[in-house]
LUMPAKE-449986 format. One record per residue (C-alpha): residue number from 1; z, x, y. Coordinates in steps of 0.25 Angstrom, whole numbers, plus 5000, padded with zeros to 4 digits. Layout:
<lobas>
NUM / Z / X / Y
...
</lobas>
This chain:
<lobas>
1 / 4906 / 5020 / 5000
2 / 4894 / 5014 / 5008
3 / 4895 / 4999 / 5014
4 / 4888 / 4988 / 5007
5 / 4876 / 4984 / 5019
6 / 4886 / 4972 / 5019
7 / 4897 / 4980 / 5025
8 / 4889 / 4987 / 5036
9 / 4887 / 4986 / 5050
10 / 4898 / 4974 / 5052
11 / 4911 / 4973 / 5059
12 / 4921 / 4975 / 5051
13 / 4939 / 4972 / 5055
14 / 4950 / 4976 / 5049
15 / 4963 / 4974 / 5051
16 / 4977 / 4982 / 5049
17 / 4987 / 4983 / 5058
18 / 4989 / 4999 / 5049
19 / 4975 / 5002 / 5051
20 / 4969 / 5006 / 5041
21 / 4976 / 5004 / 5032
22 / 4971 / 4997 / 5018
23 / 4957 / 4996 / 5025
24 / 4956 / 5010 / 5026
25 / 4947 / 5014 / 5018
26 / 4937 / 5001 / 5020
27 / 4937 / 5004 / 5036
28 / 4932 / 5018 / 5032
29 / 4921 / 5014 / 5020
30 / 4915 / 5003 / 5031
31 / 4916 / 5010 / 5044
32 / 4902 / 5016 / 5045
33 / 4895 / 5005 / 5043
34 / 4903 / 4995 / 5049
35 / 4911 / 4993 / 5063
36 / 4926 / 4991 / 5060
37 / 4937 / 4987 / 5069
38 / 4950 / 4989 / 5064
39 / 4962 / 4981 / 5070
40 / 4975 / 4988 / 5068
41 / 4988 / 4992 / 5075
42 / 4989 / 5003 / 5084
43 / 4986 / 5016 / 5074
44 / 4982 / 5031 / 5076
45 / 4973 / 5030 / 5062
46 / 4958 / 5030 / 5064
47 / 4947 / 5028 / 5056
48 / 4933 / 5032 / 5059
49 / 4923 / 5019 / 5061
50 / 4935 / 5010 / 5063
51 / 4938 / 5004 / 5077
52 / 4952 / 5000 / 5078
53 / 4959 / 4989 / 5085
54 / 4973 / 4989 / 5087
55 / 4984 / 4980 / 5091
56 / 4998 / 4978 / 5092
57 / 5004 / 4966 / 5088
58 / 5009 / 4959 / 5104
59 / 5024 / 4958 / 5102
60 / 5033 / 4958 / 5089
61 / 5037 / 4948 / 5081
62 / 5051 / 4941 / 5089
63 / 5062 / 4948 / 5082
64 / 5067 / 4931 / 5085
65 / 5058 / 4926 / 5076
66 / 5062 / 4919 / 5061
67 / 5065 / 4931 / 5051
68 / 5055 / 4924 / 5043
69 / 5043 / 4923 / 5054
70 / 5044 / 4939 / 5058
71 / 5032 / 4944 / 5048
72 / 5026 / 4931 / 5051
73 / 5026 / 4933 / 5067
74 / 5022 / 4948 / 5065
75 / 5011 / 4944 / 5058
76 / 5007 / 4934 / 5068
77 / 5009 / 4945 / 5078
78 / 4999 / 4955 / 5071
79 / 4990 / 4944 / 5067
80 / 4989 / 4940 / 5083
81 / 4986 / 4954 / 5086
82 / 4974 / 4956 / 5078
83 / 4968 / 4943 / 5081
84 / 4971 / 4946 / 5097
85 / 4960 / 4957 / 5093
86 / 4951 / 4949 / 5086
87 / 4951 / 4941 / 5096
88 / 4947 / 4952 / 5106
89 / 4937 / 4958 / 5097
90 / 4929 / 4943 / 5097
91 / 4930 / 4942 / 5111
92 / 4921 / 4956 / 5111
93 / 4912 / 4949 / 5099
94 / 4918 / 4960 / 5088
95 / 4916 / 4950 / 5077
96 / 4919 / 4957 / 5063
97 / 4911 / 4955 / 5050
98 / 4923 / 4954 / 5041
99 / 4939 / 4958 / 5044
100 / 4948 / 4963 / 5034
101 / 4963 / 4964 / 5037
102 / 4977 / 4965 / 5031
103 / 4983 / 4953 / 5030
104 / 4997 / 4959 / 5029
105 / 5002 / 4957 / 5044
106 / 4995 / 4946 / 5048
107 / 4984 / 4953 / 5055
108 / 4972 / 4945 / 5048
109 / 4979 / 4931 / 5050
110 / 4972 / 4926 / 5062
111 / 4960 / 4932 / 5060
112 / 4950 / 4921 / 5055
113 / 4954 / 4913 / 5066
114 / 4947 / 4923 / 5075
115 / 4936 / 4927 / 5065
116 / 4936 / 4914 / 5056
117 / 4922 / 4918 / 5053
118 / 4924 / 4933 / 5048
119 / 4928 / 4937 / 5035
120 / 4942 / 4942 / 5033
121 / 4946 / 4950 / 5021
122 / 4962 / 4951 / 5022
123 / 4971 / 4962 / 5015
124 / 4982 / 4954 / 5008
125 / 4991 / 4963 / 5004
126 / 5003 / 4957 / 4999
127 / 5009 / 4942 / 4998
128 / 5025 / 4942 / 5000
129 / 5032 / 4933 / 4989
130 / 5046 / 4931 / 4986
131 / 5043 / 4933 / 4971
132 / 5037 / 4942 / 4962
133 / 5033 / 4955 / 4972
134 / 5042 / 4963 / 4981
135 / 5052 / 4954 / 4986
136 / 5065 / 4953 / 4976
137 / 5059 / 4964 / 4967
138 / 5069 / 4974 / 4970
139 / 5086 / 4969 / 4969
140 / 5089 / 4981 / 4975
141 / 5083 / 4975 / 4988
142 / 5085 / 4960 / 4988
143 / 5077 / 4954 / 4999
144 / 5083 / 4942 / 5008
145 / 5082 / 4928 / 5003
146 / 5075 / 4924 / 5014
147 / 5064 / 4935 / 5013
148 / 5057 / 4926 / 5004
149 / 5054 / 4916 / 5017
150 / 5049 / 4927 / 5025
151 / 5038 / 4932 / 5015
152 / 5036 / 4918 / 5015
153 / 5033 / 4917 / 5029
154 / 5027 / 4930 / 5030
155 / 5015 / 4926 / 5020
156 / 5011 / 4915 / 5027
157 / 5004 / 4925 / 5035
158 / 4998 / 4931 / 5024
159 / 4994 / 4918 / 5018
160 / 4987 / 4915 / 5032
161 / 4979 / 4926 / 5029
162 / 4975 / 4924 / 5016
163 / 4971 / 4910 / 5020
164 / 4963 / 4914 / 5031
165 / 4956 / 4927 / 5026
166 / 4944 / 4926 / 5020
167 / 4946 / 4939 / 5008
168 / 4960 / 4945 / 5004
169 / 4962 / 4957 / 4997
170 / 4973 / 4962 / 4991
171 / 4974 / 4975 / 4985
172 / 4982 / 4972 / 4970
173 / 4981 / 4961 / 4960
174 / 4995 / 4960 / 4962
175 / 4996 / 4959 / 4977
176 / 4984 / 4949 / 4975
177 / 4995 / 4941 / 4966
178 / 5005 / 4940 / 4976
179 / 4993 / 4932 / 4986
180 / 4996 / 4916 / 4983
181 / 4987 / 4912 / 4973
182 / 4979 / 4903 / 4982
183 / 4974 / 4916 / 4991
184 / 4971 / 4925 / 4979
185 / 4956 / 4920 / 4977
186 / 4953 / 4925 / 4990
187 / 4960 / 4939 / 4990
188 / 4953 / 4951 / 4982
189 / 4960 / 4961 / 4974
190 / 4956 / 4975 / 4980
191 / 4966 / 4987 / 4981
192 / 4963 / 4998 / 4994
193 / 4961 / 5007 / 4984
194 / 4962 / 5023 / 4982
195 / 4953 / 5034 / 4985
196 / 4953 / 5041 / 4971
197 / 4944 / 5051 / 4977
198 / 4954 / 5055 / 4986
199 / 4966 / 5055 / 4977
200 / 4967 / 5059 / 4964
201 / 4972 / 5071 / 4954
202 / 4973 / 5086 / 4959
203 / 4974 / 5097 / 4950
204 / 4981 / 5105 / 4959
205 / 4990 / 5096 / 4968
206 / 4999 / 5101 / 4977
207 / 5005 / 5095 / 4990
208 / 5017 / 5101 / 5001
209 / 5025 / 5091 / 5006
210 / 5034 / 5092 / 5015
211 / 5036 / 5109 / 5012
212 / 5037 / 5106 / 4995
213 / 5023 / 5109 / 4989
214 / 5020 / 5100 / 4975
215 / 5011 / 5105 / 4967
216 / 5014 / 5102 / 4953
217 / 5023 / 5113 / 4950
218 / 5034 / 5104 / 4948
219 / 5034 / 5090 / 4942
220 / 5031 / 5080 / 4955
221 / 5036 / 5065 / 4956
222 / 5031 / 5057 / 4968
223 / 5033 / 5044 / 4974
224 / 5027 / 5038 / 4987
225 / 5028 / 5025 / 4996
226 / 5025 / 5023 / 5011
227 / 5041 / 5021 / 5012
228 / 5052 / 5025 / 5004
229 / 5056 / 5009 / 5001
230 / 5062 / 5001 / 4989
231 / 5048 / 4993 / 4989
232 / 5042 / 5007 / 4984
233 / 5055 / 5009 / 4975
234 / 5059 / 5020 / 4982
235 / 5074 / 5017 / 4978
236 / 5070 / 5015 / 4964
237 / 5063 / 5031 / 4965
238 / 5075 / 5036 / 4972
239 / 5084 / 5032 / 4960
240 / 5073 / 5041 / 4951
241 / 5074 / 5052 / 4959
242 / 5087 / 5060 / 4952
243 / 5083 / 5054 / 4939
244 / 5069 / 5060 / 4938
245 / 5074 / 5072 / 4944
246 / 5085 / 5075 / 4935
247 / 5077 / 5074 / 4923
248 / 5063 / 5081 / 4929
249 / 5070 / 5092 / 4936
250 / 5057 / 5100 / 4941
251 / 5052 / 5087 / 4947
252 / 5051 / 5085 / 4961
253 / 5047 / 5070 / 4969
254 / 5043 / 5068 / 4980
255 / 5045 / 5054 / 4987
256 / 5033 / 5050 / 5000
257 / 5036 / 5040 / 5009
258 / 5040 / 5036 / 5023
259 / 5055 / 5030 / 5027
260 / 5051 / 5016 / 5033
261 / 5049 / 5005 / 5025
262 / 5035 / 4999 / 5021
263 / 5040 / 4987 / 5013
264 / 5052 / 4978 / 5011
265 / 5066 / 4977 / 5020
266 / 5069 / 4989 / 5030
267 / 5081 / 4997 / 5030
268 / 5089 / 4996 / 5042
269 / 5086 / 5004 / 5055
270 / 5087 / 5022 / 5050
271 / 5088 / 5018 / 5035
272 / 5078 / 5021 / 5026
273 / 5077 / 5017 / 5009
274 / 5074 / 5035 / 5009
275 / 5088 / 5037 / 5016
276 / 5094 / 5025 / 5007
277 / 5089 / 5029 / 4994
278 / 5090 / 5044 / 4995
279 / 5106 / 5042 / 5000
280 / 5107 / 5035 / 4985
281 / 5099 / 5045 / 4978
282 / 5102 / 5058 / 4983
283 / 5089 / 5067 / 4978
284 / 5087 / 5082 / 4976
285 / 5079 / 5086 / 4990
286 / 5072 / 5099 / 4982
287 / 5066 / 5089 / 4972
288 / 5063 / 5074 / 4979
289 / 5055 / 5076 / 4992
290 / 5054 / 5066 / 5003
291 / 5042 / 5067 / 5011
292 / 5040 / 5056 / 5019
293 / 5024 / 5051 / 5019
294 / 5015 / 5061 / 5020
295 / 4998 / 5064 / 5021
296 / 4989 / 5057 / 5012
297 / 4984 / 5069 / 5005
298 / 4999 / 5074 / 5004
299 / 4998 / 5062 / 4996
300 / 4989 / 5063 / 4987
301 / 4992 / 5077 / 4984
302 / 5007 / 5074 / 4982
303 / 5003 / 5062 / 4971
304 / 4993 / 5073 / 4964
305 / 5005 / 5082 / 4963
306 / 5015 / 5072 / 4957
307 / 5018 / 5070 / 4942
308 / 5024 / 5056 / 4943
309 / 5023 / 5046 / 4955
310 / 5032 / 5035 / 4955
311 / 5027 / 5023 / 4963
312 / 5037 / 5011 / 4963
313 / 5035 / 4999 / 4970
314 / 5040 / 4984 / 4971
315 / 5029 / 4973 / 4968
316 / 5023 / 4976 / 4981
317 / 5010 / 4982 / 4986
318 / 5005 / 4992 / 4979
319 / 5006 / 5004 / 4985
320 / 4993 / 5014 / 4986
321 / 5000 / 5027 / 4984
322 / 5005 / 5021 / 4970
323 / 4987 / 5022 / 4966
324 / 4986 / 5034 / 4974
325 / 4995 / 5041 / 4965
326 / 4989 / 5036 / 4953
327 / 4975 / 5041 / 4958
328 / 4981 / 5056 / 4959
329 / 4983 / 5055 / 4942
330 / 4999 / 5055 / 4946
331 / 5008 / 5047 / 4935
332 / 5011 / 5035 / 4942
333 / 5025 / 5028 / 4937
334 / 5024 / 5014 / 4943
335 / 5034 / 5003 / 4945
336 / 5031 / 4992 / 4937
337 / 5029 / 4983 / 4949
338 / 5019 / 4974 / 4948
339 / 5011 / 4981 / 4959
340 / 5010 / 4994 / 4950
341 / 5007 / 4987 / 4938
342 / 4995 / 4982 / 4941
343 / 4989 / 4998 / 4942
344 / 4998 / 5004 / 4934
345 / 4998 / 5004 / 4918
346 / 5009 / 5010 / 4912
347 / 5008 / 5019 / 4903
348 / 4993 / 5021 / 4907
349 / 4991 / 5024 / 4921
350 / 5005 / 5024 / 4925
351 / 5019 / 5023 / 4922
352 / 5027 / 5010 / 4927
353 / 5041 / 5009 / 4929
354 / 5053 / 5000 / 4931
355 / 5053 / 4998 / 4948
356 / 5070 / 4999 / 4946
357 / 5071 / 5008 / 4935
358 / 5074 / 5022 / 4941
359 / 5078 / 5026 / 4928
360 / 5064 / 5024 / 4922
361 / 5056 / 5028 / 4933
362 / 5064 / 5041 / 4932
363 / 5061 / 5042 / 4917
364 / 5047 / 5041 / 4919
365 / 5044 / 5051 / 4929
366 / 5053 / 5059 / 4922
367 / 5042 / 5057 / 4908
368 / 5031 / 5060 / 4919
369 / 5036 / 5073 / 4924
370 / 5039 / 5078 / 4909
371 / 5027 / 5074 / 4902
372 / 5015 / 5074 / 4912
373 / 5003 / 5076 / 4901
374 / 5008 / 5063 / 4895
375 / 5005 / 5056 / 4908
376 / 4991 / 5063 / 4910
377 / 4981 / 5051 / 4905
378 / 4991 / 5041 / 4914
379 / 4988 / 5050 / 4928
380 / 4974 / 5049 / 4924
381 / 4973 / 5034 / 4920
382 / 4980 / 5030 / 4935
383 / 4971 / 5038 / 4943
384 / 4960 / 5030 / 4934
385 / 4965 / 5016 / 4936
386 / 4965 / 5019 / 4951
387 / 4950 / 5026 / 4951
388 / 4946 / 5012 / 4944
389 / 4954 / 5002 / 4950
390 / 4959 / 5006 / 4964
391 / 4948 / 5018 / 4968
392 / 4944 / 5016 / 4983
393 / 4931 / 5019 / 4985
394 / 4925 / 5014 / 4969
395 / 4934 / 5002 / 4968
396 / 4944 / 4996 / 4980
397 / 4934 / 5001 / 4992
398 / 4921 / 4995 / 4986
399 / 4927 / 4981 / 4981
400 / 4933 / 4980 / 4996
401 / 4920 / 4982 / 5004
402 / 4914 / 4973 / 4993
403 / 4923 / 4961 / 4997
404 / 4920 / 4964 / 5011
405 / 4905 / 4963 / 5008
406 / 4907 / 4949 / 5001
407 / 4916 / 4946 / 5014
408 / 4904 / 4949 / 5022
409 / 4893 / 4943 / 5015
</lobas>
């Protein structure tokens, strides 16, 4: 989409120490008209237009200090990093227009006292709480009694930056909710969004992973996270596994996902939740495929393929492949997690589930393999709630360089 004559010919900084990540696809719509910087750590990615400046935090955070201090003095850490480089980049008169950072590992918390007069639009992507969100959600999984101090400590970064940041934006009403209520005037509801005219149907999908083509010739049940973890009910979906094959004995499943872990407590050195979980769930190699991550467009075609995805998730962030998969037209069976139910209608774009129930996930994939006609106006109604409510270039994109304009002007 073109820039507003707002949006062109000004210095525009972002900052993310995964570049690009959620400022993707902004960097690429303002990158003609505009010169960006990019602060980041050390990456092989590249984007055209885009100058990058990368740092390394100068030392780790002292394995001495207070358990409860440790994300607090990381965070310090990156946030000094970054502002040693704004610092640098006044010293060479590079004075931005408007900066827009994640907030998520202190990197935007000192940057108004280098650039007081600059606008700042932070990413807020999620506030920790004791209560009502991921922490004690999952018995199996009890967190330590203390772990409540630490979130505590580890927002007060976070509230440093929603104090001093001029714009937040938060990607879901529900994250937005977890914000304190004093800060939540100040941050904007606006999701990444997904590029519908990259992703969607096929009427002839077919994908080969891993030496095993999927092409529809068999019933195909798929289910995807960054890392196989609890926080993605991976343990949950491991207890289905024998359930939904037993009663679908054609169906095949295949499981993406890496071996580390994303979110929530790590496993001790060599042990991963895949290993742990297989060894209680023995599966069927023929008919359950790990394939580790793989290509975007391995992706896609592997969600076109699949006749019921199951996405599970504690009430966390909400994860993009869980949109993505609804975009394809694939039956989406949910979780009914508070994350999931804000997109998902059950019964009209979707199907939700008990998070705990293996029995009933397994049910309902099982009705999804047997009967797929019945399902046919649900796959059509999910890719339309995500064309109206979550479509990059018509809805997320144009809103976002919208609030930068306002920023600006």
């Amino acid at each position: 989409m073109a820039c507003p004559d707002m949006i062109k010919n000004k210095t525009l900084l972002f900052i993310h120490q995964n570049f690009p990540g959620q400022f993707l696809h902004l960097c690429r719509a303002l990158a003609a008209d505009n010169r960006i910087f990019f602060i980041t750590k050390p990456t092989k990615n590249r984007l055209p237009g885009v100058r990058l400046v990368e740092y390394t935090p100068h030392r780790a955070p002292n394995p001495q200090i207070h358990n409860y201090l440790r994300t607090t003095e990381d965070a310090i850490l990156h946030g000094q990093g970054v502002a040693r480089l704004l610092l640098q980049m006044q010293k060479e008169n590079v004075r931005p227009d408007i900066i827009i950072g994640h907030s998520g590992w202190g990197e935007t918390q000192f940057v108004k006292d280098i650039f007081p007069d600059v606008p700042l639009l932070s990413y807020i992507e999620f506030y920790y709480s004791a209560q009502g969100a991921d922490v004690g959600f999952d018995p199996e999984f009890p967190s330590n009694p203390e772990l409540k101090f630490q979130l505590r400590c580890r927002n007060q970064m976070i509230l440093s930056c929603l104090e001093s940041t001029d714009v937040g934006l938060s990607p879901t009403h529900w994250q937005h909710s977890r914000i304190p209520e004093i800060f939540q005037s100040k941050v904007e509801v606006i999701h990444d969004g997904v590029d519908t005219d990259q992703i969607g149907p096929s009427e002839r999908p077919s994908v080969t992973l891993n030496g095993r083509t999927f092409d529809g010739s068999f019933p195909l049940v798929t289910y995807v996270a960054r890392n196989l973890e609890p926080y993605r009910g991976f343990h949950i979906f491991m207890r289905t596994i024998d359930r939904i094959l037993k009663k679908a004995p054609d169906a095949h499943i295949v499981l993406v996902g890496g071996d580390g872990v994303s979110y929530g407590a790590r496993l001790p050195e060599g042990e991963t939740y895949k290993a742990r979980f297989l060894k209680e769930n023995p599966v069927d190699e023929s008919r359950v495929h790990f394939v580790g991550r793989v290509e975007y467009d391995d992706f896609k075609k592997l969600l076109q393929v699949s006749d019921a995805h199951v996405y599970l998730t504690y009430p966390f962030v909400l994860s993009w492949s869980m949109l993505e998969s609804m975009a394809t037209e694939c039956l989406l069976i949910g979780s009914r997690t508070a994350p999931v139910e804000e997109v998902v209608r059950h019964g009209e774009n979707g199907l939700l589930v008990d998070f705990f129930d293996p029995q009933e996930i397994a049910d309902t994939v099982v009705e999804a393999l047997a009967n797929p006609q019945r399902f046919r106006d649900m796959r059509r109604a999910a890719r339309e709630t995500v064309v109206r409510d979550y479509d990059l270039k018509r809805v997320a994109l144009p809103r976002q360089i919208s609030l930068i304009e306002r920023m600006l002007g």
